[in-house]
N, C-alpha and C positions, 0 to 999 in steps of 0.2 A: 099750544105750549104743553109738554109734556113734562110728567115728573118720574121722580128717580125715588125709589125707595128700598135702601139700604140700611146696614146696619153697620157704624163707623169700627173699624180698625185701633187699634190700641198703637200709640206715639211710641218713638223708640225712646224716648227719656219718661216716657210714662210707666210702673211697676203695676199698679193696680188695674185694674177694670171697672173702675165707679163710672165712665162716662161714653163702656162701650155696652151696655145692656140694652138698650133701648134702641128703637127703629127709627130712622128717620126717613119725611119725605120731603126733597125740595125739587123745585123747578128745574129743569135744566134752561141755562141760559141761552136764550133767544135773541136776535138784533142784533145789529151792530153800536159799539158803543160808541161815545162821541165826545169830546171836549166843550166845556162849557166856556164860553169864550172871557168871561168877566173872572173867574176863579182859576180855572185851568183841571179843576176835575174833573176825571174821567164820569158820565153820564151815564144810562140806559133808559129807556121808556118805560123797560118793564119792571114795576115794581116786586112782582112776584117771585124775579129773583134773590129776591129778600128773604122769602119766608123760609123758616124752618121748623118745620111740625115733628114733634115727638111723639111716636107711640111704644107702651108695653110690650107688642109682638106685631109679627109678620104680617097678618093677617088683620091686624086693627088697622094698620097702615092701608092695608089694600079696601078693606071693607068701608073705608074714609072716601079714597078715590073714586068706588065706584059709585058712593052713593053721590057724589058731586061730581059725578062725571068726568072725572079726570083721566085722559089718557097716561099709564105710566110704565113703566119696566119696575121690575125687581131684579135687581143685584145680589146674585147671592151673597152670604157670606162665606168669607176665606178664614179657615180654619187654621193658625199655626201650626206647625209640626213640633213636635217639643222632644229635642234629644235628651235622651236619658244619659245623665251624667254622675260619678262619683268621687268622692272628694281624693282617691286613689289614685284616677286619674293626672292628677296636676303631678305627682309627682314618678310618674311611668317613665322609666325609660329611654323607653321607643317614641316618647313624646318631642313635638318638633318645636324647637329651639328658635 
């Protein structure tokens, strides 16, 4: 089972950045899942898909992995593009309607 370790993307109703600092490393999910027959929820074997570890940076993340042996990838992160905007603009012209 192999892990993913990224650093989560900012919600589009989210404004701040309090919960995209930090690196995560989780499982990538393994098995097929299954119906428990008495409940009807969906199951897996692996609990691992459970976990989700947090660290300060990039490189804590990986230094974690390898010392427990953990096969993983790193996902870079995606930088937004941020247009530069002025409040002149809303009321241009040539602005489209």
């Amino acid at each position: 089972m192999t892990a993913r370790i990224y650093k989560p993307n900012r919600h589009t109703m989210q404004v701040g950045r309090a919960k995209t600092r930090q690196w995560l490393l989780e499982y990538s999910p393994s098995g097929d899942r299954f119906l428990d027959p008495l409940m009807g929820w969906t199951c897996n074997t692996q609990t691992q898909t459970q976990l989700r570890l947090k660290f300060p940076t990039k490189e804590a993340a990986t230094r974690y992995a390898e010392k427990n042996k953990i096969p993983y990838t790193v996902i870079p992160q995606q930088v937004p593009v941020q247009q530069k905007k002025s409040y002149a603009d809303n009321f241009a012209n040539n602005r489209l309607k």
